[in-house]
Residue frames as a rotation matrix with the C-alpha (Angstrom) as fourth column:
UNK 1
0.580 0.815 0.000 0.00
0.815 -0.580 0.000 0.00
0.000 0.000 -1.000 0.00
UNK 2
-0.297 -0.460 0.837 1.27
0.442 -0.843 -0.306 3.86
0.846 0.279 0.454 -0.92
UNK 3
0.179 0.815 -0.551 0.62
0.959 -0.269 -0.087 5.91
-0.220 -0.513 -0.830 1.51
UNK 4
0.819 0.298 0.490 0.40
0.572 -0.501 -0.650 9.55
0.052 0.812 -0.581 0.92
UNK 5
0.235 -0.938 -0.254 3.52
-0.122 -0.287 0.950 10.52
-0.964 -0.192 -0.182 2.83
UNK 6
-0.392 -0.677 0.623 5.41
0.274 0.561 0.781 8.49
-0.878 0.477 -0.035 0.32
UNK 7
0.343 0.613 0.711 3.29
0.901 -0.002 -0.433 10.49
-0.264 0.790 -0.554 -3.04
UNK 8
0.991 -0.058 -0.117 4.15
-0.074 -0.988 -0.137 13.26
-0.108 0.144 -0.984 -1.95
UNK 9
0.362 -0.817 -0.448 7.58
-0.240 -0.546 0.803 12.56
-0.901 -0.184 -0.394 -1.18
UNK 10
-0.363 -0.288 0.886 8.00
0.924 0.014 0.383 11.06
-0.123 0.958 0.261 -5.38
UNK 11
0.761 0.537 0.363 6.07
0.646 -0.580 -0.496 14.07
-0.056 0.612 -0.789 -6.37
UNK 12
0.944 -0.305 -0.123 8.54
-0.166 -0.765 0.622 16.09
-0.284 -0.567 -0.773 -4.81
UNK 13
-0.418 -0.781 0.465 11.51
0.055 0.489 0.871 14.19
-0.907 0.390 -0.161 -6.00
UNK 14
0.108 0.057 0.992 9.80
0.994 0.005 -0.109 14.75
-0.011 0.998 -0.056 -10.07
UNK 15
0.798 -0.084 0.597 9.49
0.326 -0.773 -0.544 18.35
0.507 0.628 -0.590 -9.90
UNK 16
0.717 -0.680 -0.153 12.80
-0.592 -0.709 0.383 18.59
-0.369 -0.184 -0.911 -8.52
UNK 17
0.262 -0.641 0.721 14.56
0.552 0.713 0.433 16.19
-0.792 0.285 0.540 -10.62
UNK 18
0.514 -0.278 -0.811 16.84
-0.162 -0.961 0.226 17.82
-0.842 0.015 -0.539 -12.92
UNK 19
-0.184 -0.445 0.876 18.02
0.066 0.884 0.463 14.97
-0.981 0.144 -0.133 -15.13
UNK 20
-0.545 0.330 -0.771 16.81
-0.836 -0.276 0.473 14.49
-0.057 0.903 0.426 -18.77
UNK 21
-0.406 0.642 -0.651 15.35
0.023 0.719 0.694 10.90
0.914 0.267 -0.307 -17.90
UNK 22
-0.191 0.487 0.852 12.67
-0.960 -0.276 -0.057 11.00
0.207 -0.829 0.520 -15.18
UNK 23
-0.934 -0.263 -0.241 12.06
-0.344 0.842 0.415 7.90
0.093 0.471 -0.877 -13.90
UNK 24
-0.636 0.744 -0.203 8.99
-0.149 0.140 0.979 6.55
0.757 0.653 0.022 -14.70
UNK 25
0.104 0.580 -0.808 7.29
0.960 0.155 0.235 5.93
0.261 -0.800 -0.541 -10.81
UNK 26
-0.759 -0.481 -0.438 7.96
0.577 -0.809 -0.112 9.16
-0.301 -0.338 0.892 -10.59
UNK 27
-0.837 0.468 -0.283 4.96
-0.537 -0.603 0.591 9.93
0.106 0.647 0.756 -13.22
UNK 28
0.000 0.936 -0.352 2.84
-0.703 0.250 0.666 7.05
0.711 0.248 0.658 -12.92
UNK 29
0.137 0.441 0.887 0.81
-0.982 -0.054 0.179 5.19
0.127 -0.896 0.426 -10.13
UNK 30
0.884 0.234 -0.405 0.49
-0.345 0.911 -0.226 2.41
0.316 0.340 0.886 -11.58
UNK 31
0.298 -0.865 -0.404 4.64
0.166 0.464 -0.870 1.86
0.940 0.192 0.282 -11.99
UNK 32
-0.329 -0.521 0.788 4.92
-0.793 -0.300 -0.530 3.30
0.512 -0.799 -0.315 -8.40
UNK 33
0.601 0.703 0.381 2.56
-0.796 0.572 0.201 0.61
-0.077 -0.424 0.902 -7.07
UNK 34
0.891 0.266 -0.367 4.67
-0.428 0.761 -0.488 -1.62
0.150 0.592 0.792 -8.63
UNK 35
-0.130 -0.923 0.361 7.93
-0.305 -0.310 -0.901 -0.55
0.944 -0.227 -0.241 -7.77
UNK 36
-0.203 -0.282 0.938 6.53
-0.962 -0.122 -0.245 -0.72
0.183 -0.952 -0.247 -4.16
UNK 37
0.816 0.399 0.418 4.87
-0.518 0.826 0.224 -4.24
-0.256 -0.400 0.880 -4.45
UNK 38
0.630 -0.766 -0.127 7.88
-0.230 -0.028 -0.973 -5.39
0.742 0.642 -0.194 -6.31
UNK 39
-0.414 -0.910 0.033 10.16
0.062 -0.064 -0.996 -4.71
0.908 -0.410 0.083 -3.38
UNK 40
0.305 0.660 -0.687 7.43
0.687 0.348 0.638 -4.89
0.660 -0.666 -0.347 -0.78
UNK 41
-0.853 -0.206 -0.480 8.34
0.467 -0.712 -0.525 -1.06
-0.233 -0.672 0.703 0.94
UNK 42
0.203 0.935 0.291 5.37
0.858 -0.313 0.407 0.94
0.471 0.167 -0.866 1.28
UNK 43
0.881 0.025 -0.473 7.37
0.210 -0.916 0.342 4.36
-0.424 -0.400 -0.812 3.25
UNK 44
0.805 -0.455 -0.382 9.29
-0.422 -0.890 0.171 6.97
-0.418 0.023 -0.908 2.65
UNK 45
0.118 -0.757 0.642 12.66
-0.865 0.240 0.441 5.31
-0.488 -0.608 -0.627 4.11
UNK 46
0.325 0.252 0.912 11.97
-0.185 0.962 -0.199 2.49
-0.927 -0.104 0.359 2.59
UNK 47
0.879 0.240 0.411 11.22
0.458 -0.190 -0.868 3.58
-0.130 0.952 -0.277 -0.88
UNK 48
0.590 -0.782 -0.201 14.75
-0.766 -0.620 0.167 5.61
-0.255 0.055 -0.965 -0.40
UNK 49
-0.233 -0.636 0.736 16.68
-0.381 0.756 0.532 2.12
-0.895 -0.156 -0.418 0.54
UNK 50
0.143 0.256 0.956 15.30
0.507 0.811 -0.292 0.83
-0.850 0.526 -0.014 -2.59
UNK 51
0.934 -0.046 0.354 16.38
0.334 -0.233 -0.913 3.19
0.125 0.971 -0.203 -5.06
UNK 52
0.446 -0.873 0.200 19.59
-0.869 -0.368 0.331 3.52
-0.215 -0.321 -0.922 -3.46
UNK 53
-0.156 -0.612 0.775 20.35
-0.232 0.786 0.573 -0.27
-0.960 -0.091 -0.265 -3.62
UNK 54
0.803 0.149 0.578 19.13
0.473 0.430 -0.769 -0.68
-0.363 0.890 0.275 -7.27
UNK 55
0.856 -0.515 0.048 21.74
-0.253 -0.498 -0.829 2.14
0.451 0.697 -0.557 -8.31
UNK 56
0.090 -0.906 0.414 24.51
-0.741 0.216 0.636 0.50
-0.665 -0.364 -0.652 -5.64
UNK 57
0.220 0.194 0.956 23.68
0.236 0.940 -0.245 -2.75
-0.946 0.280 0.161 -7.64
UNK 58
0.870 0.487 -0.070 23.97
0.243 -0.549 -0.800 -1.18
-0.428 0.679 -0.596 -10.99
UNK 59
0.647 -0.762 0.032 27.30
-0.706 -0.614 -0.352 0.38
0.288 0.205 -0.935 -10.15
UNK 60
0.197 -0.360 0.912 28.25
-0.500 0.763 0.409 -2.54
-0.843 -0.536 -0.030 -8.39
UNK 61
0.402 0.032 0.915 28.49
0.685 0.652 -0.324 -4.65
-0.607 0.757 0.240 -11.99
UNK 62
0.922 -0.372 0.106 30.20
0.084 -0.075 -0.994 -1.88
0.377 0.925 -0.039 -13.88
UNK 63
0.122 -0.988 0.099 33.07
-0.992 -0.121 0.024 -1.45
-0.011 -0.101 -0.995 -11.34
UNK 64
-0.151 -0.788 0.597 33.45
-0.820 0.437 0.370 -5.11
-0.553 -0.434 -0.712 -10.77
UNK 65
-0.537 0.357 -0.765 31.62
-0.793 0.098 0.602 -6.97
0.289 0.929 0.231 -13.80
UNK 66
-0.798 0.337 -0.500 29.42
0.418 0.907 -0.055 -9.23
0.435 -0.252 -0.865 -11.59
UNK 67
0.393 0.440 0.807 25.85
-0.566 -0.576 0.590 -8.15
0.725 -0.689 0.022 -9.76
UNK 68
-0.788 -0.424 0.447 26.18
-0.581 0.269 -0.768 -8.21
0.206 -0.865 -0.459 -6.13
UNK 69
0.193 0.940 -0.280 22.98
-0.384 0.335 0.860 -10.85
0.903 -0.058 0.426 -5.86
UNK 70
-0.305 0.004 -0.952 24.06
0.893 0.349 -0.284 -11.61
0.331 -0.937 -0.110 -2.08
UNK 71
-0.968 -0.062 -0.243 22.73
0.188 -0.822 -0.538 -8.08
-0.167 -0.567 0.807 -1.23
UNK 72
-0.104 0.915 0.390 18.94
0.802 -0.155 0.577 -6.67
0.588 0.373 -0.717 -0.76
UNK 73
-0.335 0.097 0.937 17.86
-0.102 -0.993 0.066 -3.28
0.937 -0.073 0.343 -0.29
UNK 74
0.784 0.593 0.182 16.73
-0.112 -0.154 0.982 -3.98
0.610 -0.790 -0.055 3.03
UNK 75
0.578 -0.353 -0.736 20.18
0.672 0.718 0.183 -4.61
0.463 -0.600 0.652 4.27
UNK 76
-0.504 -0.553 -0.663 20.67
0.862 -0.370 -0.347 -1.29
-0.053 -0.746 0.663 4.74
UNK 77
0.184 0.259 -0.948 19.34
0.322 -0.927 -0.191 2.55
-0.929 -0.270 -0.254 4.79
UNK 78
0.822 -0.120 0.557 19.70
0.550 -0.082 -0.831 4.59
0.146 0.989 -0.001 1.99
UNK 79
0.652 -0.737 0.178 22.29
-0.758 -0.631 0.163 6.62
-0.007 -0.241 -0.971 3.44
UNK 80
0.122 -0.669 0.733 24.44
-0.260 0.691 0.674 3.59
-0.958 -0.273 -0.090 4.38
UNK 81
0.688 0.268 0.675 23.68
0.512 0.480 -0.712 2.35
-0.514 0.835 0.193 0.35
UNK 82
0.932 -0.253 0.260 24.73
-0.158 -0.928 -0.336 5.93
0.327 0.272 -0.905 -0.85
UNK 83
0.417 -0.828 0.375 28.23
-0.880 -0.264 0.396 5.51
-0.229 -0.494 -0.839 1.35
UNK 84
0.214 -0.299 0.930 28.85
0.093 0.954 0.285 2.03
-0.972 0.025 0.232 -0.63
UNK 85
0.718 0.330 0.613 28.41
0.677 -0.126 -0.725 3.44
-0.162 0.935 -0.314 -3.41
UNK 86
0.894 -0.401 0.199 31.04
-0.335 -0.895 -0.295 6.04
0.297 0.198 -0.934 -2.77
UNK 87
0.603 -0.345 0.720 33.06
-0.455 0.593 0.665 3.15
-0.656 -0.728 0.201 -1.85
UNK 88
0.627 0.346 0.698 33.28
0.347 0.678 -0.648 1.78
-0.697 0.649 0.305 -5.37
UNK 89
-0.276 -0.949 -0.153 35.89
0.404 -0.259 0.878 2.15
-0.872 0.180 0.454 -7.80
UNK 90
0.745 0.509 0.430 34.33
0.582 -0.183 -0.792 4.02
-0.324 0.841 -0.433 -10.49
């Protein structure tokens, strides 16, 4: 379940995204719904840790050409994600 905390806080994260690609839960309900059943987070905090570990995961495979698949977004915060990520040899 969304709750509205967690609408507002994408809404808020689209019209301050600055990027040229927006991602798409960002625009539509549907894909946010999905995004959250998907990964089964329904707050804020949650919804951070999970777009923090897809892009640690991400970066994880181009610095070291392998995914990390021993890791899930619940094993840490997004801050803590974010500080692995700055860990990485890019």
């Amino acid at each position: 379940m969304i709750t509205e905390e967690l609408r507002q806080h994408v809404a808020k994260l689209a019209a301050n995204h600055t990027g040229c690609f927006v991602p798409i839960e960002y625009e539509d309900e549907d894909a946010l719904a999905h995004h959250c059943e998907h990964y089964g987070c329904s707050t804020v905090e949650e919804y951070e840790a999970t777009t923090a570990w897809e892009s640690y995961f991400d970066l994880h495979k181009d610095a070291y050409g392998h995914k990390p698949r021993w890791t899930k977004w619940s094993d840490h915060t997004a801050e803590e994600w974010h500080e692995l990520i700055a860990q990485l040899p890019l």
